[in-house]
FIKE-382536 format. One record per residue (C-alpha): y negated, z negated, x. Coordinates in steps of 0.1 Angstrom, whole numbers, padded with zeros to 4 digits, always signed. Layout:
<pts>
YZX;...
</pts>
This chain:
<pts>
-1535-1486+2717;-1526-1512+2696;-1536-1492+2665;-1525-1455+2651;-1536-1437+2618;-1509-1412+2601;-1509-1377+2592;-1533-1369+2558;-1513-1362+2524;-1535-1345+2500;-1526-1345+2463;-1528-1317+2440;-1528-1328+2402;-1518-1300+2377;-1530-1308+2343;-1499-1315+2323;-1491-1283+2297;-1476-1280+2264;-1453-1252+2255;-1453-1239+2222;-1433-1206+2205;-1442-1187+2177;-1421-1160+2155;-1426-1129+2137;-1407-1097+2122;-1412-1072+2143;-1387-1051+2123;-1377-1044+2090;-1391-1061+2061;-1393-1094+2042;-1388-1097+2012;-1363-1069+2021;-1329-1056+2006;-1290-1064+2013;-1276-1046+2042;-1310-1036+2054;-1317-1053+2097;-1345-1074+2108;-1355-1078+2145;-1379-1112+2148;-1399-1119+2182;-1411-1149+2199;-1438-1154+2215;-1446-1183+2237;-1475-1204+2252;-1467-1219+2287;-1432-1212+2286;-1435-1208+2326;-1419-1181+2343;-1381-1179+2331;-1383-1194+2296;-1353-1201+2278;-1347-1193+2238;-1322-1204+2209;-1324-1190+2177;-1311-1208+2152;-1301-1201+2111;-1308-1232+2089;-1316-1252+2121;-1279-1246+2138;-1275-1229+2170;-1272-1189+2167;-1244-1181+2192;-1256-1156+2217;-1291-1157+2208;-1309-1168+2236;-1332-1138+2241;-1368-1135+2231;-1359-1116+2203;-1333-1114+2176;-1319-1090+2154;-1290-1095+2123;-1287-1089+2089;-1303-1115+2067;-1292-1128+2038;-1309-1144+2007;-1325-1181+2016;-1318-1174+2054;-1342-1198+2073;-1349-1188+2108;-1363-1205+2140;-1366-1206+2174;-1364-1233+2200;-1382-1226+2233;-1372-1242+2268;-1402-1242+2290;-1403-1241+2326;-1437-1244+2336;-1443-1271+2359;-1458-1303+2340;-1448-1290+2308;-1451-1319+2284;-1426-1322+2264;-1403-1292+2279;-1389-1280+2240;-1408-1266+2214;-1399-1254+2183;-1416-1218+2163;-1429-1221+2129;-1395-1211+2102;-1394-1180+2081;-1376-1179+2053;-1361-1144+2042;-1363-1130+2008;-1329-1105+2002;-1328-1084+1968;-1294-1070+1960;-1291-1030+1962;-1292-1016+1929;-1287-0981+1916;-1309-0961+1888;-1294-0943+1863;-1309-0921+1834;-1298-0905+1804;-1310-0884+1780;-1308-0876+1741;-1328-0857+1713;-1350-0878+1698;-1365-0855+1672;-1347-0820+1658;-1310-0815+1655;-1287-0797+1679;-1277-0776+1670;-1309-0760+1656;-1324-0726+1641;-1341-0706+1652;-1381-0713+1660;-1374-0750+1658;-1388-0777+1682;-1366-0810+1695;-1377-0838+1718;-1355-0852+1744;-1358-0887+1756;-1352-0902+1791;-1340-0941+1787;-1336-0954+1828;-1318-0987+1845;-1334-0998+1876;-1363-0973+1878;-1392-0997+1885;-1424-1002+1871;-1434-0968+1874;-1406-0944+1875;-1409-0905+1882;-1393-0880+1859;-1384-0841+1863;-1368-0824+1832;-1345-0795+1841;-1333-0760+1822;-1303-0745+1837;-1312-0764+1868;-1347-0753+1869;-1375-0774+1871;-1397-0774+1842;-1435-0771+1849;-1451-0801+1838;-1423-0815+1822;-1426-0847+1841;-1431-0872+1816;-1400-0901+1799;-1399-0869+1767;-1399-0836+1770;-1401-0815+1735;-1401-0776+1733;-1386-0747+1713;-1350-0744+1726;-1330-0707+1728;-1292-0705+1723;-1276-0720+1754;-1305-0739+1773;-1288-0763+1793;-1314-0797+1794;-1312-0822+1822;-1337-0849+1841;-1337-0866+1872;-1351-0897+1877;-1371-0909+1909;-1368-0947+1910;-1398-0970+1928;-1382-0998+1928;-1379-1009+1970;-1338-1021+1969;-1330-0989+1949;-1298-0970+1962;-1299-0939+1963;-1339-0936+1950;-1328-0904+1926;-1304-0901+1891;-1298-0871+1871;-1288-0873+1836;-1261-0864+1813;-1268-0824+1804;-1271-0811+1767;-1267-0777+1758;-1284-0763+1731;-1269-0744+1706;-1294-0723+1684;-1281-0705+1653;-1307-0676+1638;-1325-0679+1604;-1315-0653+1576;-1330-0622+1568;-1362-0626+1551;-1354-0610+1512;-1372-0589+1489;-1373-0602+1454;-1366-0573+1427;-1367-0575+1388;-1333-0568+1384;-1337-0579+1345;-1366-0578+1322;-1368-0619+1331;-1342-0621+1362;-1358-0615+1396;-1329-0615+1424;-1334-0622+1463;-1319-0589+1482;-1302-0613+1504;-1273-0633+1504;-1271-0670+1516;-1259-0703+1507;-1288-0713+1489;-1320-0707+1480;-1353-0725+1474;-1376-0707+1446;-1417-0710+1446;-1441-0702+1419;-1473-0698+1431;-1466-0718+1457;-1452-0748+1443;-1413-0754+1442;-1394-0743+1414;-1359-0752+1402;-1335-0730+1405;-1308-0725+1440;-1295-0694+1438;-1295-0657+1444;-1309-0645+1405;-1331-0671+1384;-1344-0662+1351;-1384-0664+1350;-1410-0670+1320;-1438-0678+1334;-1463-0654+1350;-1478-0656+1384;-1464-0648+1425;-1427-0661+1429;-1416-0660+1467;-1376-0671+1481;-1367-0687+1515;-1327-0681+1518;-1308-0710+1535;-1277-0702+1554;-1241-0723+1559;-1261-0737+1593;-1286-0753+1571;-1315-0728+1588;-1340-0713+1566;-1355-0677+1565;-1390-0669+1568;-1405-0669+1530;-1406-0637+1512;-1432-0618+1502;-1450-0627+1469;-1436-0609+1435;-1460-0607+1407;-1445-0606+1375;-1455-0605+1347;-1444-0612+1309;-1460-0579+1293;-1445-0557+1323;-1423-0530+1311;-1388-0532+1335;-1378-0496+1335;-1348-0482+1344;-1344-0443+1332;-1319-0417+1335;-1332-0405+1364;-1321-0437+1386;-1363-0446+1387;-1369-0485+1389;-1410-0493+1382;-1419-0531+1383;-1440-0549+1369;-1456-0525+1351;-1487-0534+1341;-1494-0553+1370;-1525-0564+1384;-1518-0555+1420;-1483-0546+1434;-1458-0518+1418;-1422-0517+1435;-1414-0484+1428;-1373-0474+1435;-1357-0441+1432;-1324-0427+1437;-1319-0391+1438;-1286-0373+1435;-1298-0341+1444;-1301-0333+1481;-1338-0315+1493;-1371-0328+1496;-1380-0359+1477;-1420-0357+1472;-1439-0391+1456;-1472-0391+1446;-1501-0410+1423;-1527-0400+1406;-1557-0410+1386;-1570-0398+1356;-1593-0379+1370;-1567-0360+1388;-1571-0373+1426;-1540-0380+1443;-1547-0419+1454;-1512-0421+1474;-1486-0394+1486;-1453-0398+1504;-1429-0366+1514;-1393-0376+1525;-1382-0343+1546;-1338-0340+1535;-1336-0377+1537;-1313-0395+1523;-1327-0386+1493;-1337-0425+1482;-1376-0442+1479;-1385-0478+1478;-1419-0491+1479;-1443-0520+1474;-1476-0500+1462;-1510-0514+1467;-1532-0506+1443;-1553-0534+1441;-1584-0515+1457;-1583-0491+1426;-1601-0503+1393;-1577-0511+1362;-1563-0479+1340;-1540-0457+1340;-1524-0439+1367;-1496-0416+1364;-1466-0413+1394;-1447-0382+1394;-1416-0377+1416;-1404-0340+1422;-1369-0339+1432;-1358-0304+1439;-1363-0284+1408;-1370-0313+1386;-1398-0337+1381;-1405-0371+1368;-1434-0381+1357;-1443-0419+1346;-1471-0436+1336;-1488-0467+1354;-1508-0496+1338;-1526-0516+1363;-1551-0548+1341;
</pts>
């Protein structure tokens, strides 16, 4: 024929796509700290089957990192993206670059703590408390403490102070637990002190050792005197006393320490101070409660010590069985009305007999 019709084309019309690519850390941290890696990932939106990736740092080229994902250590202000090369079909325009994130680097630091007495003295005495202090660098906000003896945690000794009665020798440390997120290594111990604890004197007995002289029985490098209580002039071993009422001593040694105060000594400025031929020491005598009664004997045997009223009843009785043959003795007789009492020491085959005046 004079006419012929072709083959049929039909068209198929894709819709025309745009790629896009986002990033995100997919490891590691950000803000995160020096020397620490980061892995980022992209993800992309009609990238077509084989899609390609850049990476770049402050918008220039990464060498080598054309995967979907990137890892490297980041430093301070580093700005990361990622170019995507899509290749779907009718992708419109083929490129597309992620969103940028910026990384946040803190420098490594390391925490450090040391410690020092705060209150008391090292050394110390005997029976007296000191408070240690923990000053940090680089702990954080809320730092962790553990205070040490010997190496030894403490129980509950987990605050910036610790305080406590030491003993001779206690070796005191802390460790510190740092929160801060860059800190390298997380834990510090501290500087150790060791304690050195000197003991307190001997507690003295005050004795008349004059009719207005009373003397503490124990020797130091000073002294502190009280009347009734209240301090009293007066520093050393003997001081010379007119006025009536309880005197009590505390001895301090070269080590500044102090001894536990002394028991009360009523004198008194009618007592009679009594010192016989027979080696017998009665003070104060009157009194109105206490007699110190001392006795040397230079006879060897049985020492017997007894007192009696005036009616004859033995109110106190002591037998020392071939001792050696000496008696002191604080007497109480403040439970007994006021009078006289009679004390009468048989030493051997001879016997003293004294009287007692108690007001």
């Amino acid at each position: 024929p004079t006419t012929a019709t072709s083959n049929s084309i039909t068209m198929s019309v894709t819709s025309t796509v745009t790629p896009s690519v986002s990033i995100a850390l997919t490891s590691g941290t950000n803000p995160t700290c020096s020397g620490s890696a980061v892995t980022f990932t992209a993800t992309p939106t009609n990238g077509g089957t084989t899609p390609a990736y850049q990476w770049k740092k402050g918008g220039t080229n990464i060498t080598g990192a054309t995967t979907s994902t990137y890892s490297y250590t980041p430093a301070n202000g580093d700005a990361i993206t990622c170019v995507l090369t899509s290749n779907a079909t009718c992708a419109s325009p083929t490129t597309a670059t992620s969103n940028s994130i910026a990384m946040s680097v803190t420098s490594t630091v390391t925490p450090t703590v040391s410690i020092a007495l705060t209150t008391g003295t090292n050394p110390t005495c005997s029976g007296s408390a000191v408070t240690f202090t923990a000053t940090q660098t680089n702990g954080g906000a809320s730092p962790t403490y553990q205070w040490k003896k010997g190496g030894i945690n403490i129980a509950g000794a987990t605050a910036s102070t610790y305080s406590y009665t030491p003993a001779n020798g206690d070796a005191i440390t802390c460790d510190l637990t740092s929160d801060l997120s860059c800190a390298s290594p997380t834990n510090a111990t501290s500087n150790i002190i060791n304690m050195t604890v000197n003991p307190l004197p001997l507690t003295a007995e005050i004795t008349q050792t004059a009719v207005d002289v009373l003397t503490a029985s124990v020797s130091g490098t000073s002294y502190q005197w009280y009347l009734n209580g209240a301090l009293i002039s007066g520093n050393t071993q003997s001081i010379t006393v007119t006025q009536e009422g309880t005197y009590t001593v505390i001895v301090i040694d070269n080590n500044d320490c102090q001894s536990i105060t002394s028991e009360g000594f009523e004198y008194t400025t009618t007592g009679i101070f009594v010192i016989t031929e027979d080696n017998l020491i009665i003070y104060p005598n009157p009194s109105m409660d206490f007699f110190t009664i001392k006795y040397v004997s230079s006879l060897s045997g049985d020492l017997k010590i007894s007192i009696i009223n005036t009616l004859g009843e033995t109110i106190y009785y002591k037998e020392l069985m071939e001792s050696n043959n000496s008696f002191t003795e604080k007497i109480n007789l403040s439970n007994y009305a006021g009078g006289v009492y009679y004390i009468t020491i048989s030493d051997g085959d001879k016997t003293i007999q004294r009287k007692l005046i108690k007001l």
